[in-house]
KELO-919943 format. One record per residue (C-alpha): residue number from 1; residue in three letters; x, y, z. Coordinates in nm, 4 decimals, padded with zeros to 6 digits, always signed. Layout:
N
+-----+---------+----------+----------+----------+
: num : residuo :       xx :       yy :       zz :
+-----+---------+----------+----------+----------+
: NUM :     ala :        X :        Y :        Z :
...
+-----+---------+----------+----------+----------+
***
This chain:
366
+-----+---------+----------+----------+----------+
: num : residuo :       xx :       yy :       zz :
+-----+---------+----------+----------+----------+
:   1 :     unk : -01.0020 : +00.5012 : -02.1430 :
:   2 :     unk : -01.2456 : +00.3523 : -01.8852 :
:   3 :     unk : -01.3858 : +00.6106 : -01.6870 :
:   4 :     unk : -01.3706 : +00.5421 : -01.3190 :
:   5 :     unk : -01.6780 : +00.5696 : -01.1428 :
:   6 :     unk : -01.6939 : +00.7859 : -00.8171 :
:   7 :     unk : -01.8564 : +00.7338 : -00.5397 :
:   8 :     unk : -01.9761 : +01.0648 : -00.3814 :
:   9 :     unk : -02.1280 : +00.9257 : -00.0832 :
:  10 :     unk : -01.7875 : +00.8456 : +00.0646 :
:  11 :     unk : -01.5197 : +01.0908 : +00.1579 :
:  12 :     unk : -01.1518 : +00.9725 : +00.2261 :
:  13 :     unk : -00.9258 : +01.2519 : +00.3233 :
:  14 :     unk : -00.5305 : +01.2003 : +00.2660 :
:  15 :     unk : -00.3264 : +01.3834 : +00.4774 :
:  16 :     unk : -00.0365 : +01.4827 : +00.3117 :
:  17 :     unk : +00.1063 : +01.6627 : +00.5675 :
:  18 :     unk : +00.0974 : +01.3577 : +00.7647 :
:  19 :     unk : +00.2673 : +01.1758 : +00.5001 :
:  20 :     unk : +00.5631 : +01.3903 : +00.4934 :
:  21 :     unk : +00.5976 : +01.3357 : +00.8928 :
:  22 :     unk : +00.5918 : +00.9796 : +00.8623 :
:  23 :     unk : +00.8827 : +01.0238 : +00.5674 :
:  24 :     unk : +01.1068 : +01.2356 : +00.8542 :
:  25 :     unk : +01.0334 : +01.0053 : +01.1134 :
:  26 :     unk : +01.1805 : +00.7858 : +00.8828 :
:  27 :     unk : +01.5020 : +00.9765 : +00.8110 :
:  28 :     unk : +01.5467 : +01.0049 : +01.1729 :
:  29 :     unk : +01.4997 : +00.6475 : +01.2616 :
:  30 :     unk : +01.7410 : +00.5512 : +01.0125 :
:  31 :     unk : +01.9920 : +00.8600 : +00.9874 :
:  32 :     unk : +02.2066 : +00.7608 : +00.6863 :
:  33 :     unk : +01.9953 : +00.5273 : +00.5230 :
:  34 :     unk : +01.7882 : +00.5678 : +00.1973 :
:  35 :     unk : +01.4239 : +00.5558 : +00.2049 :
:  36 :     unk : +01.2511 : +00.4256 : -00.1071 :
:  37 :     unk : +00.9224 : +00.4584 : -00.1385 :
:  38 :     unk : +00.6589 : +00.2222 : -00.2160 :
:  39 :     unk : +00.4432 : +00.3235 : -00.4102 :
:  40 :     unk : +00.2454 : -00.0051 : -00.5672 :
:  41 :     unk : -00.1213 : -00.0032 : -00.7208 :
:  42 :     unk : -00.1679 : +00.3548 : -00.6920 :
:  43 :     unk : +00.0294 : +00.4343 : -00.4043 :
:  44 :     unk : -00.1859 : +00.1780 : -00.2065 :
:  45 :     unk : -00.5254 : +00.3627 : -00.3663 :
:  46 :     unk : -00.4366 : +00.7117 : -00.2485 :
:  47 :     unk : -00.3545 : +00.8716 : -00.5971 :
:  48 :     unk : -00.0047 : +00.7758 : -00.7306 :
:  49 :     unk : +00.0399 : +01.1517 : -00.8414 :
:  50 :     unk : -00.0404 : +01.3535 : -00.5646 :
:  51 :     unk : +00.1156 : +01.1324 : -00.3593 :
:  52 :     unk : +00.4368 : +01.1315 : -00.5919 :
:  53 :     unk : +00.4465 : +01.4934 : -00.5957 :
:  54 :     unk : +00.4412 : +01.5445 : -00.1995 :
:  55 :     unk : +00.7243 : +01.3057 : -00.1671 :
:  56 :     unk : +00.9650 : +01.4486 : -00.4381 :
:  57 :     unk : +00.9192 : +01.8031 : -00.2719 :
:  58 :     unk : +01.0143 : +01.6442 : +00.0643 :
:  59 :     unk : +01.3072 : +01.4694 : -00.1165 :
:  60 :     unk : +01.2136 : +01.1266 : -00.1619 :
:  61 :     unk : +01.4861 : +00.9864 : -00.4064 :
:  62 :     unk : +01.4016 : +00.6134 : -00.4864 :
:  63 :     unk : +01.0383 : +00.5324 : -00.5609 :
:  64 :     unk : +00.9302 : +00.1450 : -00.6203 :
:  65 :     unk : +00.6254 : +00.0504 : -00.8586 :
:  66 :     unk : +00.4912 : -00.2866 : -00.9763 :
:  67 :     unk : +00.3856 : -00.1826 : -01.3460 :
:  68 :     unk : +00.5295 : +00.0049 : -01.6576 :
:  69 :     unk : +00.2319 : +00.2622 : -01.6389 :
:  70 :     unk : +00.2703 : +00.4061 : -01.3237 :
:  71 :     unk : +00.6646 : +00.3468 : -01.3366 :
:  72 :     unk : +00.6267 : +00.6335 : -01.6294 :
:  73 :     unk : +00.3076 : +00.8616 : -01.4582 :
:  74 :     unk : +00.5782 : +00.8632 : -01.1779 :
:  75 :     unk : +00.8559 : +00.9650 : -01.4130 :
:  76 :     unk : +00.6280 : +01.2594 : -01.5151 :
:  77 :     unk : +00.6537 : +01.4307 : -01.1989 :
:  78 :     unk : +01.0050 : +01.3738 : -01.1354 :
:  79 :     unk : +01.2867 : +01.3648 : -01.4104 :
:  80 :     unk : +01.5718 : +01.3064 : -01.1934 :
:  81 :     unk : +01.4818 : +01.0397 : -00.9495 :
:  82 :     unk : +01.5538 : +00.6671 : -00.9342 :
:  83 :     unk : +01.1969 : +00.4427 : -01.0564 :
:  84 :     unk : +01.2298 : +00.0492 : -00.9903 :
:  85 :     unk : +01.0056 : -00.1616 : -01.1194 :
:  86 :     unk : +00.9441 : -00.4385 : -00.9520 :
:  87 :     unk : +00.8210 : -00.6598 : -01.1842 :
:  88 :     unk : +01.0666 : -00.6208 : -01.4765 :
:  89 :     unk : +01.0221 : -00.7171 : -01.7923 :
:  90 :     unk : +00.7932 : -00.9768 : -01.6962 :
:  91 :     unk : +00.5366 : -01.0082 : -02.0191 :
:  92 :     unk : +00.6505 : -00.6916 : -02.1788 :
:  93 :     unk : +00.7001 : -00.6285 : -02.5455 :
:  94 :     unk : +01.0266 : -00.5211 : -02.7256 :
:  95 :     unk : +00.8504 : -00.1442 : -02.8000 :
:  96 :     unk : +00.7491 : -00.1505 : -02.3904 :
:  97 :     unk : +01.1266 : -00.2602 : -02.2626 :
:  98 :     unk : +01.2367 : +00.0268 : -02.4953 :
:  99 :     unk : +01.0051 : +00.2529 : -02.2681 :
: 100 :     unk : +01.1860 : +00.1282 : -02.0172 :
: 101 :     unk : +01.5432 : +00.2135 : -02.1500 :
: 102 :     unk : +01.4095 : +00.5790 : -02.2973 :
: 103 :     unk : +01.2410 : +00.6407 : -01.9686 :
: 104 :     unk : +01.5619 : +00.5417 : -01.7412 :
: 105 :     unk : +01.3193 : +00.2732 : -01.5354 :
: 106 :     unk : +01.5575 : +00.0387 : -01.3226 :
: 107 :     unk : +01.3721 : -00.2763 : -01.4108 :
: 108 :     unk : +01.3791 : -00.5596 : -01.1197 :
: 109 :     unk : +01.5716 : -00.8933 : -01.3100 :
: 110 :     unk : +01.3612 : -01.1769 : -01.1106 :
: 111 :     unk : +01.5569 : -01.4763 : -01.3646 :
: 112 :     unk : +01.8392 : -01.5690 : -01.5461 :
: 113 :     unk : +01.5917 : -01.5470 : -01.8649 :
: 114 :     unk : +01.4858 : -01.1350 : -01.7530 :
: 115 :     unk : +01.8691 : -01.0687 : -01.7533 :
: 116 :     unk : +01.9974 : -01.2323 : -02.0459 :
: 117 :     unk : +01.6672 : -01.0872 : -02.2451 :
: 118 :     unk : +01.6955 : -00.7491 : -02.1302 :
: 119 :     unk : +02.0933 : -00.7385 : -02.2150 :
: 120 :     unk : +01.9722 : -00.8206 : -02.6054 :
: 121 :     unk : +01.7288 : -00.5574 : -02.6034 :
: 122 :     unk : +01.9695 : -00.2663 : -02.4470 :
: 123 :     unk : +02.2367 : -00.3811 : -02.6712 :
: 124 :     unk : +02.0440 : -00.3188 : -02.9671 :
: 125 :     unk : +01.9886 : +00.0643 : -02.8713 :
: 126 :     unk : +02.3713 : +00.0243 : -02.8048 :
: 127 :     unk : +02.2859 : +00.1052 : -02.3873 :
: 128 :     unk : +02.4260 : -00.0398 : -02.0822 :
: 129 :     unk : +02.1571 : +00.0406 : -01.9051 :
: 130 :     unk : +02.0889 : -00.0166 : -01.4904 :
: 131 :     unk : +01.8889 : -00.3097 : -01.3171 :
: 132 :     unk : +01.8369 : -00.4262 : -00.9960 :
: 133 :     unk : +01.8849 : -00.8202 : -00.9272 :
: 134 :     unk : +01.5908 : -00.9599 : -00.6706 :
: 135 :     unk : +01.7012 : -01.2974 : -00.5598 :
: 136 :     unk : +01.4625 : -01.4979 : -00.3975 :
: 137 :     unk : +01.6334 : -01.6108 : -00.0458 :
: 138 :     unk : +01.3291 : -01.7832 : +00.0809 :
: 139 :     unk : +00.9806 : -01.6268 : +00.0308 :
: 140 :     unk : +00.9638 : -01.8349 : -00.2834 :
: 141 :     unk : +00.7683 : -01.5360 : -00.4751 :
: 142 :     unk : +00.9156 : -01.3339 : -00.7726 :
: 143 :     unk : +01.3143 : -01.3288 : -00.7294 :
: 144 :     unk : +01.6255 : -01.5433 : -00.9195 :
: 145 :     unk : +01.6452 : -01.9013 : -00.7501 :
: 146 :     unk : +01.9496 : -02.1064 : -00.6159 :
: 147 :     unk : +01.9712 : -02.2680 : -00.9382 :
: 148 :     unk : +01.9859 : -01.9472 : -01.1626 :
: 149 :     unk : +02.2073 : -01.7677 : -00.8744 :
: 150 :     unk : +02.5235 : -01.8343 : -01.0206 :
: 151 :     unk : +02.4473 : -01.8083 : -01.3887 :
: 152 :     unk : +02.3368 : -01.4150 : -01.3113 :
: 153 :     unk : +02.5864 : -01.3807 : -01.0898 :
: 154 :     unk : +02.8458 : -01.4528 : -01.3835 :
: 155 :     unk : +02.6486 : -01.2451 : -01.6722 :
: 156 :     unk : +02.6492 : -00.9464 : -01.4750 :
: 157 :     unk : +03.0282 : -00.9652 : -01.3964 :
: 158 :     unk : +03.0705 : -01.0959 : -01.7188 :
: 159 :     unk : +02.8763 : -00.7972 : -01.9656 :
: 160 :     unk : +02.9739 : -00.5595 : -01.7137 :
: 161 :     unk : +02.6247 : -00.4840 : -01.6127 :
: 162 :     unk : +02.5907 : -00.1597 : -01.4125 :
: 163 :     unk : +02.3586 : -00.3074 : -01.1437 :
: 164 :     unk : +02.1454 : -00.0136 : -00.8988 :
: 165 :     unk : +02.0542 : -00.2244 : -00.5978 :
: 166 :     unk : +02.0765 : -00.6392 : -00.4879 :
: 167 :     unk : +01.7733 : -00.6775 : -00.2945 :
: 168 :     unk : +01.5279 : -00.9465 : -00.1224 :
: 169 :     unk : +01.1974 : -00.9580 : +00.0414 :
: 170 :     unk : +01.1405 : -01.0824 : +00.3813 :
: 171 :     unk : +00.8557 : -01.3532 : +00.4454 :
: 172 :     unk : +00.8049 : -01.3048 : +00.8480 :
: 173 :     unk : +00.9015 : -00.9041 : +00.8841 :
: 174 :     unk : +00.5812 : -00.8738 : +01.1294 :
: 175 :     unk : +00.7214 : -01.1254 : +01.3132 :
: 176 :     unk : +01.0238 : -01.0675 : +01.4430 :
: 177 :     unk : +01.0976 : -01.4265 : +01.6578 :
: 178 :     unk : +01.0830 : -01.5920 : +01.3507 :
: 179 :     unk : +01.3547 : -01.8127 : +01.2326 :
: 180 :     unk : +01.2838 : -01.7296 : +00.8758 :
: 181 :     unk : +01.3958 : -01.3505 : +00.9346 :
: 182 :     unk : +01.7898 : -01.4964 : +01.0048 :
: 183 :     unk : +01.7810 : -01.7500 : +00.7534 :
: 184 :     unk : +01.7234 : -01.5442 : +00.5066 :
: 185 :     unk : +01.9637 : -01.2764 : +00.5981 :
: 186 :     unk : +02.2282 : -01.4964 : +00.6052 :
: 187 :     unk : +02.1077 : -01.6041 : +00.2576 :
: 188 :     unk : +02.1463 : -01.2688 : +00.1465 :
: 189 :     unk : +02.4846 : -01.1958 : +00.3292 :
: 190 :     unk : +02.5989 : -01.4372 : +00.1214 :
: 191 :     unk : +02.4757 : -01.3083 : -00.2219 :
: 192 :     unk : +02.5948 : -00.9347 : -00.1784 :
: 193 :     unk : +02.9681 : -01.0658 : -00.1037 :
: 194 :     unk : +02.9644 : -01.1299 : -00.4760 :
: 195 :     unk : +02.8628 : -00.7502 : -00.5421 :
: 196 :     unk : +03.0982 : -00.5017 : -00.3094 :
: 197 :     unk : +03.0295 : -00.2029 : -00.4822 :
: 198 :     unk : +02.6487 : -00.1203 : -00.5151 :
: 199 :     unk : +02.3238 : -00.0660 : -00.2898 :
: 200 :     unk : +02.1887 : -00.2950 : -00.0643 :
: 201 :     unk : +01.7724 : -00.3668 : -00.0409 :
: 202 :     unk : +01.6244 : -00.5904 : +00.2361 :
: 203 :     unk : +01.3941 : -00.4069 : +00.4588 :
: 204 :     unk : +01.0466 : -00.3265 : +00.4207 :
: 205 :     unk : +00.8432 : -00.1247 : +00.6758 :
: 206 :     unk : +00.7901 : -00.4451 : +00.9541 :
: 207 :     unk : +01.1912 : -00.4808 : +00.9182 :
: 208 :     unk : +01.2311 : -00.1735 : +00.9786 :
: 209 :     unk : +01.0249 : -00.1672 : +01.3420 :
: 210 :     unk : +01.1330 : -00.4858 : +01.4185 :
: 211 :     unk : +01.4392 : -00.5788 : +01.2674 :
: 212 :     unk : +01.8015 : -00.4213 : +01.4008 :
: 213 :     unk : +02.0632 : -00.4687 : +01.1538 :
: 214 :     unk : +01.8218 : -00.5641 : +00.8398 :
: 215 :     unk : +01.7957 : -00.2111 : +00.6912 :
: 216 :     unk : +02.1844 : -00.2224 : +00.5025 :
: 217 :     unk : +02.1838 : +00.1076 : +00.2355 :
: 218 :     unk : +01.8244 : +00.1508 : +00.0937 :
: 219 :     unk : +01.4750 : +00.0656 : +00.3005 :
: 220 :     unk : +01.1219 : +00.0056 : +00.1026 :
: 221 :     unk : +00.8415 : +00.1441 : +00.2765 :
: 222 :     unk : +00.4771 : +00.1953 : +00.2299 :
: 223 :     unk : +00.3033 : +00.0968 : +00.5528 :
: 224 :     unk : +00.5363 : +00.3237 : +00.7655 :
: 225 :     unk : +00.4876 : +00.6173 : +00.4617 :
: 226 :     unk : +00.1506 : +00.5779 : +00.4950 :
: 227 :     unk : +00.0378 : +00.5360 : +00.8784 :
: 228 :     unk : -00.0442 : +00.1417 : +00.8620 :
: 229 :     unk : +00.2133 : +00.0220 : +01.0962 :
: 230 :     unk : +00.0657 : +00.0299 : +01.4357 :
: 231 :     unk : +00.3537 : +00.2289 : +01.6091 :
: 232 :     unk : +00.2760 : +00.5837 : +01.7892 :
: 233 :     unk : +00.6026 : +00.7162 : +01.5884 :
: 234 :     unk : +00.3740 : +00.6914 : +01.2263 :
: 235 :     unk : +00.0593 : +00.8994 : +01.1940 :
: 236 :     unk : -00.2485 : +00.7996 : +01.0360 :
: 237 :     unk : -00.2633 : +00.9379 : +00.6395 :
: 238 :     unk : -00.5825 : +00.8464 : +00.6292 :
: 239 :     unk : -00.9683 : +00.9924 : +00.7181 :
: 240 :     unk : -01.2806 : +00.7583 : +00.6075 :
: 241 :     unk : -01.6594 : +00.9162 : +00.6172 :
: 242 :     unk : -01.9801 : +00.7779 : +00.4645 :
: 243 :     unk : -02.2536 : +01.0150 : +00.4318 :
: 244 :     unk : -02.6200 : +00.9554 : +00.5695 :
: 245 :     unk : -02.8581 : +00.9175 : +00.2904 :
: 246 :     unk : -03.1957 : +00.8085 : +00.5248 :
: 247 :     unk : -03.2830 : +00.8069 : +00.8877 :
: 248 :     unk : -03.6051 : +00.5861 : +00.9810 :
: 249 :     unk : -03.7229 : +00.5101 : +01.3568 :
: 250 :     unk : -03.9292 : +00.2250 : +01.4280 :
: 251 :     unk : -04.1340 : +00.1405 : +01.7173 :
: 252 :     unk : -04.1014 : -00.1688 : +01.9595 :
: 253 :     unk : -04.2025 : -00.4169 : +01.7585 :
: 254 :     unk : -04.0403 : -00.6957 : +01.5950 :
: 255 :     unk : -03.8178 : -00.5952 : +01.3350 :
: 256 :     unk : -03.5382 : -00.7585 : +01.1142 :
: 257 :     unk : -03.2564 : -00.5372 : +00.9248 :
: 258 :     unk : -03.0877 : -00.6163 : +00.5912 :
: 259 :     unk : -03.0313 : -00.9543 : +00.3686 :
: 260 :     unk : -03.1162 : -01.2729 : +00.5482 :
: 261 :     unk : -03.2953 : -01.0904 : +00.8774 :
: 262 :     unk : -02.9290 : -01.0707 : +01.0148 :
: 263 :     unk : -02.9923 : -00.8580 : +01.3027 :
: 264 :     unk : -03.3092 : -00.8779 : +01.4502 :
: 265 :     unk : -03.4573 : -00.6334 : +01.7685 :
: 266 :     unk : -03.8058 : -00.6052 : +01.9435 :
: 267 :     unk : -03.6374 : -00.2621 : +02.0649 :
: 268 :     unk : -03.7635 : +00.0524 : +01.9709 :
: 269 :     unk : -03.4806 : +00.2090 : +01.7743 :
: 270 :     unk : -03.3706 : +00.4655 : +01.4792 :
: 271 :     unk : -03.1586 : +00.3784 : +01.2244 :
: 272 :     unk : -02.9333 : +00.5547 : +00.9787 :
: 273 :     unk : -02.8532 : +00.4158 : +00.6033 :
: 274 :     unk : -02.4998 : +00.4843 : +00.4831 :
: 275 :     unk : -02.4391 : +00.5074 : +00.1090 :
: 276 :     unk : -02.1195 : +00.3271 : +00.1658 :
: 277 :     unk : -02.1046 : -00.0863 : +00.0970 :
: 278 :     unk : -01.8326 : -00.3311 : -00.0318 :
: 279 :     unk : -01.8181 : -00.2185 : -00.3563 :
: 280 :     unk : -01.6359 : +00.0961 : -00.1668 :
: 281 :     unk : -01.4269 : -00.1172 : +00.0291 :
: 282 :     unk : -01.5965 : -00.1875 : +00.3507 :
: 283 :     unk : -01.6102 : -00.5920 : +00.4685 :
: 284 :     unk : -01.8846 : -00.7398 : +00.4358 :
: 285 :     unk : -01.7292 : -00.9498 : +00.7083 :
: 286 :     unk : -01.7751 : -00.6380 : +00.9439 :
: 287 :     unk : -02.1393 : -00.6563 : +00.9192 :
: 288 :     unk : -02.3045 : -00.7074 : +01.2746 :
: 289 :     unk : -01.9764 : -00.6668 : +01.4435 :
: 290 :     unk : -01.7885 : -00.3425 : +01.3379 :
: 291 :     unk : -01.9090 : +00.0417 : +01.4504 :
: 292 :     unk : -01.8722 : +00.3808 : +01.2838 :
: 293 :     unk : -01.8085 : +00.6930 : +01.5228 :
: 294 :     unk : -02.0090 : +01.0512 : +01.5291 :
: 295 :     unk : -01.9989 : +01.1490 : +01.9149 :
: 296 :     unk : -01.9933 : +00.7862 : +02.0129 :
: 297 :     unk : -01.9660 : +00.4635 : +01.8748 :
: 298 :     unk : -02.2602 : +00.3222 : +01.6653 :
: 299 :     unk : -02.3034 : -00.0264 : +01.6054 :
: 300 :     unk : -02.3156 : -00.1465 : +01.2367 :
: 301 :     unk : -02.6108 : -00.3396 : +01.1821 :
: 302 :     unk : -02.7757 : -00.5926 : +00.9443 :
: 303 :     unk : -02.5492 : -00.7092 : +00.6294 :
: 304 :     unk : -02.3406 : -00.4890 : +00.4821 :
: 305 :     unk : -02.4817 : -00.4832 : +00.0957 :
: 306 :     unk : -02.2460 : -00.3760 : -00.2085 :
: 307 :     unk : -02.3540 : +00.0162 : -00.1331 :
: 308 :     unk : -02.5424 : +00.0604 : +00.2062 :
: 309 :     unk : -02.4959 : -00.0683 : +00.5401 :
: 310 :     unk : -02.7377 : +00.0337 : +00.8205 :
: 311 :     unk : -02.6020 : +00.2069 : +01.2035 :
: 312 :     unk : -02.8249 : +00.2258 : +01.5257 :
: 313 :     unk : -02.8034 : +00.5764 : +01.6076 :
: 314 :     unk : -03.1075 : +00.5209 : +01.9154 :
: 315 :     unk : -02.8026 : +00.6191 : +02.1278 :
: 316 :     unk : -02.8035 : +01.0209 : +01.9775 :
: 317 :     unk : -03.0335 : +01.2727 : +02.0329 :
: 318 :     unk : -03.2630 : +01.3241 : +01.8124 :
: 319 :     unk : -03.1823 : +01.6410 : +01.6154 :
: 320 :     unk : -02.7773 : +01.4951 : +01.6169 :
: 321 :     unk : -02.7661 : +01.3544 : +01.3425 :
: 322 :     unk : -02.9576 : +01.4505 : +00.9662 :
: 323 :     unk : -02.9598 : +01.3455 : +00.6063 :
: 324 :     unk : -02.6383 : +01.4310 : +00.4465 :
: 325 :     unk : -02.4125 : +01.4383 : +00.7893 :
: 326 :     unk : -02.0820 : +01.2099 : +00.7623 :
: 327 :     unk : -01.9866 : +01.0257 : +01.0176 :
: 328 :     unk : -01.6152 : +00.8554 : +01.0920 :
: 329 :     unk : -01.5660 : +00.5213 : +00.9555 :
: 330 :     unk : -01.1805 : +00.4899 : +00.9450 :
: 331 :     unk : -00.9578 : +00.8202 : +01.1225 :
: 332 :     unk : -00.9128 : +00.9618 : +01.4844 :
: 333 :     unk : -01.1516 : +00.7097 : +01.6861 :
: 334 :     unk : -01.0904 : +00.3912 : +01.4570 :
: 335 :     unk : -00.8171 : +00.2833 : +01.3409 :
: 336 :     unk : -00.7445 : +00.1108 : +01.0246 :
: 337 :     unk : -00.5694 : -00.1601 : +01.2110 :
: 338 :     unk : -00.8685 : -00.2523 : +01.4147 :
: 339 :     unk : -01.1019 : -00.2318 : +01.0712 :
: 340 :     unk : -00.8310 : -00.4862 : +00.9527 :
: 341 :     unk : -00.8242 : -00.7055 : +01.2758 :
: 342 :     unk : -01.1726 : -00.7289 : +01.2836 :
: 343 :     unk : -01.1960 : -00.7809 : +00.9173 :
: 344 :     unk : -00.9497 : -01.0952 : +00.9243 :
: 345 :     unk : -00.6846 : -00.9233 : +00.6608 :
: 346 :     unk : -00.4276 : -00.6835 : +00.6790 :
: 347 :     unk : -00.4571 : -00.3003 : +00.6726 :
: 348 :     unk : -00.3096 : -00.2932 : +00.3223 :
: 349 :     unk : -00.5680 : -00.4650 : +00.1944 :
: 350 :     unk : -00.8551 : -00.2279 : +00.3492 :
: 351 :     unk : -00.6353 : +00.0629 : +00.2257 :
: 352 :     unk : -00.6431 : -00.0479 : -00.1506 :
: 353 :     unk : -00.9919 : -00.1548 : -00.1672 :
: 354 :     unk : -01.1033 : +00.1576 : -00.0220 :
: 355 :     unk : -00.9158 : +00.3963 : -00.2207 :
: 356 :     unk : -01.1109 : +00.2243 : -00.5653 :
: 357 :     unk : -01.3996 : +00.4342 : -00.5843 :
: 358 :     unk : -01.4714 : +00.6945 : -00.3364 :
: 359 :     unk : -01.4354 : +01.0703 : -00.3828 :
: 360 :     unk : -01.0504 : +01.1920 : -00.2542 :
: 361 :     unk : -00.9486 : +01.5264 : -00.1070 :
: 362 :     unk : -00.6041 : +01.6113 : -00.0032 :
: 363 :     unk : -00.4937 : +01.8193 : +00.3373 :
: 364 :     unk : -00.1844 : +01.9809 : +00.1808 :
: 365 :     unk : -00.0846 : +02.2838 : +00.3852 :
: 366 :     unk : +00.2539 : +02.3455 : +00.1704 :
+-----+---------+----------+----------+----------+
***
């Protein structure tokens, strides 16, 4: 087993409390609705367990996964629960789909192939056992296409396939003028006429901020769960600190800081060195233009290298700041939206990479 390597100079803090507010804004937002969780690459890098645990105590029900291992580390902690995963059978082995079956995993059909392959498999352990059907109405990712539409369509009705959910993805959620949003709810409309007795799956968190009338029986949510949808309703899960390894002060002369003389001053100034880089997670795209916070805002300066990046702290007194102090990079004065905006991604993308290697503690008050 590869050990993971930790990186002790950062601190992220998950909030769990937080977490479970976010999950009963939820419930109140959408009243009769189920909320499934999403809980993909390691519930976005903030521990697939803990996180797993919090929400079954809460109640979460319906938990959605991308791969067969953390379909079953999820199945651990919760024996009665519905566990989708998303990709299926997609490139797994007979002895993995009969994980699958043993372990009660809904798998996601994407194709006419998944379907009629998984129906050989169950029937040899003599199960009928539950999937969901994805169809593709117009993302053009993983889903069943126009052309195998009706074949599926007349297997499942066919074999009597107990199916748990139809669902789709939406390609234009965060934007809710798009055209694309309607089109493919009509798409889908169309789809779950042929299936009048089972749950319904089109929302994901943007759909469910911006989109009236998209969220049918069961909503899939991570980026409400976890505090990356800009709305006051969610809170922020999340706390990000790097810890000061050096402070050096240099006079007025000409100096340069970091690769490639990147930032340059004739000022007089003291600097701090972070042990926190891009290997952890932080842009390198954010060097010269981004800020961490302790009291105020300090500017980032220099490049950002794969596990330092430098901050002008001239701005503090003297004695305000020593080796070993953390200061804010992500949490009540920045935001991971405006990390992300700055950045040129998303905030799910800053969430993941940061959740790789640096040292986790949880705020769990229950």
């Amino acid at each position: 087993m590869k050990k993971i390597i930790v990186n002790k100079n950062g601190l992220l803090k998950i909030n769990l409390d937080c977490l479970s507010e976010n999950y009963n804004t939820l419930q109140r937002i959408l009243k009769n609705k189920r909320i499934g969780s999403v809980l993909k690459s390691d519930s976005y890098g903030l521990g697939l367990l803990e996180v797993t645990k919090k929400l079954v105590s809460i109640g979460c029900k319906d938990f959605f996964l991308n791969s067969l291992e953390e379909t079953l580390k999820v199945r651990s902690k919760t024996s009665n629960s519905n566990i989708i995963l998303l990709n299926g059978i997609i490139n797994l082995s007979q002895k993995q789909i009969h994980k699958v079956l043993k372990n009660k995993i809904i798998p996601v059909i994407n194709s006419f192939k998944e379907i009629l392959d998984f129906y050989k498999v169950s029937k040899k352990f003599n199960l009928l056992h539950k999937v969901a059907l994805h169809f593709d109405t117009g993302i053009n990712r993983l889903g069943i296409t126009d052309i195998d539409k009706e074949s599926v369509i007349s297997f499942c009705k066919e074999k009597k396939i107990p199916i748990f959910c139809i669902m789709s993805h939406l390609a234009s959620a965060d934007q809710p003028q798009s055209i694309f949003n309607k089109k493919q709810k009509k798409r889908f409309e169309k789809i779950i006429d042929f299936f009048p007795n089972t749950l319904y799956s089109l929302a994901n968190s943007h759909a469910i901020i911006n989109l009236k009338k998209f969220e049918y029986d069961l909503v899939r949510s991570g980026g409400c769960l976890f505090g990356t949808i800009e709305k006051k309703k969610f809170k922020n899960v999340i706390e990000l600190f790097a810890k000061i390894l050096q402070i050096k002060e240099f006079k007025d002369s000409h100096q340069i800081y970091g690769y490639n003389a990147t930032f340059q001053s004739h000022k007089k100034k003291r600097i701090a060195i972070l042990g926190f880089g891009y290997a952890d997670g932080y842009p390198r795209i954010l060097s010269n233009r981004s800020y961490v916070f302790f009291k105020k805002k300090l500017p980032v300066i220099g490049s950002i290298s794969m596990d330092y990046m430098t901050i002008d702290i001239s701005d503090l007194q003297e004695n305000d700041l020593k080796v070993g102090d953390y200061v804010e990079l992500i949490g009540k004065n920045i935001s991971i939206n405006e990390i992300a905006q700055k950045s040129k991604t998303i905030a799910y993308e800053i969430l993941n990479n940061i959740g790789n290697r640096v040292k986790k503690i949880y705020i769990d008050k229950v």
